[in-house]
C-alpha positions in Angstrom: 47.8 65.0 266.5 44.3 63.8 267.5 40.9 65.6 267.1 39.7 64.2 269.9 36.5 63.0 268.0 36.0 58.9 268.6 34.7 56.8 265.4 31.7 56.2 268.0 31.4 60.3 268.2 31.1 59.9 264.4 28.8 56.8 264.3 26.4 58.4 266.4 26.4 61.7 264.6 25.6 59.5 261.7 22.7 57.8 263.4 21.2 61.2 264.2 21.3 62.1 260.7 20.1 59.6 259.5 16.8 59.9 262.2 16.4 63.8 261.1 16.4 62.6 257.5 13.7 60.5 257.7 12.2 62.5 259.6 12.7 64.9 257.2 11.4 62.2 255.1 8.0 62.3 256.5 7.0 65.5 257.1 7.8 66.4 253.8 5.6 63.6 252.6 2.7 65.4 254.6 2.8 68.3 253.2 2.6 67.0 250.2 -0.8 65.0 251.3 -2.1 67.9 252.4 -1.3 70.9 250.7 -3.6 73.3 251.1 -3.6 72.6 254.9 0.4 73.1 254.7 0.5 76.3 253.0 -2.0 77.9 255.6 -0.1 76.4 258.2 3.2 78.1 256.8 1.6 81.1 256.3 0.0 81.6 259.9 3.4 80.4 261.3 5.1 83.2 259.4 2.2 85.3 260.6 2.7 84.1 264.7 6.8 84.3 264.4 6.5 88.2 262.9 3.9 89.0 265.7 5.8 87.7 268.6 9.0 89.0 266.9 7.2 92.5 266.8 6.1 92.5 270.6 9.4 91.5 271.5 10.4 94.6 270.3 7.8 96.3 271.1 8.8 95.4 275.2 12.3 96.1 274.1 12.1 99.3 272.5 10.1 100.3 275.8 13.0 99.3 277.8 15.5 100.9 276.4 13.8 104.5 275.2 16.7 106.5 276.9 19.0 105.5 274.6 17.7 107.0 271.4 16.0 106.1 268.5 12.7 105.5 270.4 10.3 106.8 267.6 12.2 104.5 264.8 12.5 101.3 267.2 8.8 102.1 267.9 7.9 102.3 264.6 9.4 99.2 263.8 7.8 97.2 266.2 4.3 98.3 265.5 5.2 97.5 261.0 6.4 93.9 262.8 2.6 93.9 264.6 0.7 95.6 262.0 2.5 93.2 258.9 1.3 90.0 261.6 -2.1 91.3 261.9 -2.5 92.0 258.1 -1.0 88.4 257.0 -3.8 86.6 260.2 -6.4 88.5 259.3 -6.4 88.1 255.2 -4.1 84.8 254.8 -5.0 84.5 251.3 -3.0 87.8 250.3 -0.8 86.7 252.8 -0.5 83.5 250.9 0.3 85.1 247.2 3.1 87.0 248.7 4.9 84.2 250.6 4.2 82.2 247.3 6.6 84.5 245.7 8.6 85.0 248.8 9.1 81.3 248.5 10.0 80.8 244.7 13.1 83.1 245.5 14.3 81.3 248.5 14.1 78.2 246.8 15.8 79.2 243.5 18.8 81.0 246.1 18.6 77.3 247.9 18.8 75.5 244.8 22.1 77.3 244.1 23.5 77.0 247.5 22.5 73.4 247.2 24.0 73.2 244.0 27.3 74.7 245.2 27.1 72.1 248.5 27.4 69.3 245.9 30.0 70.0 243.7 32.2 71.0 247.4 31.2 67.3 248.1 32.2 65.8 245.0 35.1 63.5 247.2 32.3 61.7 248.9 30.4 58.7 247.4 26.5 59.5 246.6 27.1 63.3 246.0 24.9 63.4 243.5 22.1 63.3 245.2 23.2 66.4 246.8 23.8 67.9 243.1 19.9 66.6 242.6 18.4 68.1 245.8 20.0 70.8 244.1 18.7 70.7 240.9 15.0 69.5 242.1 15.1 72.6 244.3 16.1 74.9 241.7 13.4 73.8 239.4 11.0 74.0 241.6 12.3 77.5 242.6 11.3 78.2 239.0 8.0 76.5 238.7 6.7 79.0 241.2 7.3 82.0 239.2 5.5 80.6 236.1 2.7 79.6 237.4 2.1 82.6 240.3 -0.4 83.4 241.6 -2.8 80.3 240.4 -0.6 78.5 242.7 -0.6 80.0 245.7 -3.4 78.1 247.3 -1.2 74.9 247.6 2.1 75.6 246.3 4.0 76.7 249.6 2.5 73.8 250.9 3.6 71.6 248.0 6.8 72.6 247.6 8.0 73.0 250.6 7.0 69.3 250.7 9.0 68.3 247.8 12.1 70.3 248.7 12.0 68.6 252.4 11.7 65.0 250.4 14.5 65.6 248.5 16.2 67.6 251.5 16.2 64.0 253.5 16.6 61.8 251.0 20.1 63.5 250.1 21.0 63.5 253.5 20.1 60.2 253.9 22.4 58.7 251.2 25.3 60.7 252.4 25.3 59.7 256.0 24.7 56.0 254.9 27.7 56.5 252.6 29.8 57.9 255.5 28.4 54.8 257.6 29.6 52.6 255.2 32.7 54.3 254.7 33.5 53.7 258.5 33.4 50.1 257.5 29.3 49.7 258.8 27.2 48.1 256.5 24.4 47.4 258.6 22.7 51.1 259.8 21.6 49.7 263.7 
């Protein structure tokens, strides 16, 4: 029975790996250059996505106020706005929290990461899956022992670090599967 998927289906999904790891690669490596920069950029991002998120259903709830719940969707939609506003117009509060926010979801993404290794075990380099892992959970932790001296540049410079570590583990296990398709030489 065939899968239908060609060893140059394969190859080529390899190759694109491999270009979003190191591009992975890089923009980790500028946010760690430039972390204060980084972690007002990340915060205002948050900021833009949860304001445009909040208009949209804003418009939405508009749209569909026939079919009940009008006063809860509108409520909704204006806490979507009014969190936006709050985290534009004082980003340094804004900043402490997603600090936090942050140490969480990268102690949850060091586990998950964790758990993506050991499934991976079969394949040659796991372990640098199992170290993204552990890098990630660490850092996870670094964040709430040092909160909230940190927050000026930690979202900034760990997000940095995890995306490094994100691309370099990708990296070794798409040249691993490149080489396990009998490709030595990435093209």
């Amino acid at each position: 029975m065939s899968t239908g998927v060609s060893t140059n289906d394969v190859k080529s999904g390899l190759n694109g790996s491999i270009v979003v790891s190191v591009l992975l690669i890089l923009l980790g490596a500028a946010a760690i250059a430039f972390p204060y920069f980084s972690t007002l950029a990340a915060e205002s991002w948050i900021a833009w996505i949860i304001l445009f998120g909040g208009i949209s259903k804003l418009v939405y709830t508009f749209q569909t106020r026939q079919e009940g719940g009008f006063v809860w969707q509108l409520l909704l939609s204006l806490l979507y706005i009014g969190t936006a506003v709050l985290l534009l117009v004082y980003p340094l509060q804004g900043i402490l929290t997603l600090t936090l926010a942050l140490g969480a979801f990268l102690l949850t993404e060091g586990v998950f990461e964790i758990v993506f290794a050991f499934q991976r075990r079969a394949q040659p380099n796991w372990v640098w899956a199992l170290a993204n892992g552990i890098t990630t959970l660490v850092l996870g932790g670094l964040v709430w022992f040092e909160w909230p001296s940190n927050s000026p540049f930690a979202l900034g410079l760990l997000v940095g670090i995890s995306i490094i570590f994100t691309g370099v583990s990708r990296l070794f296990l798409a040249i691993a599967a490149r080489s396990a398709l009998g490709e030595s030489q990435p093209s």
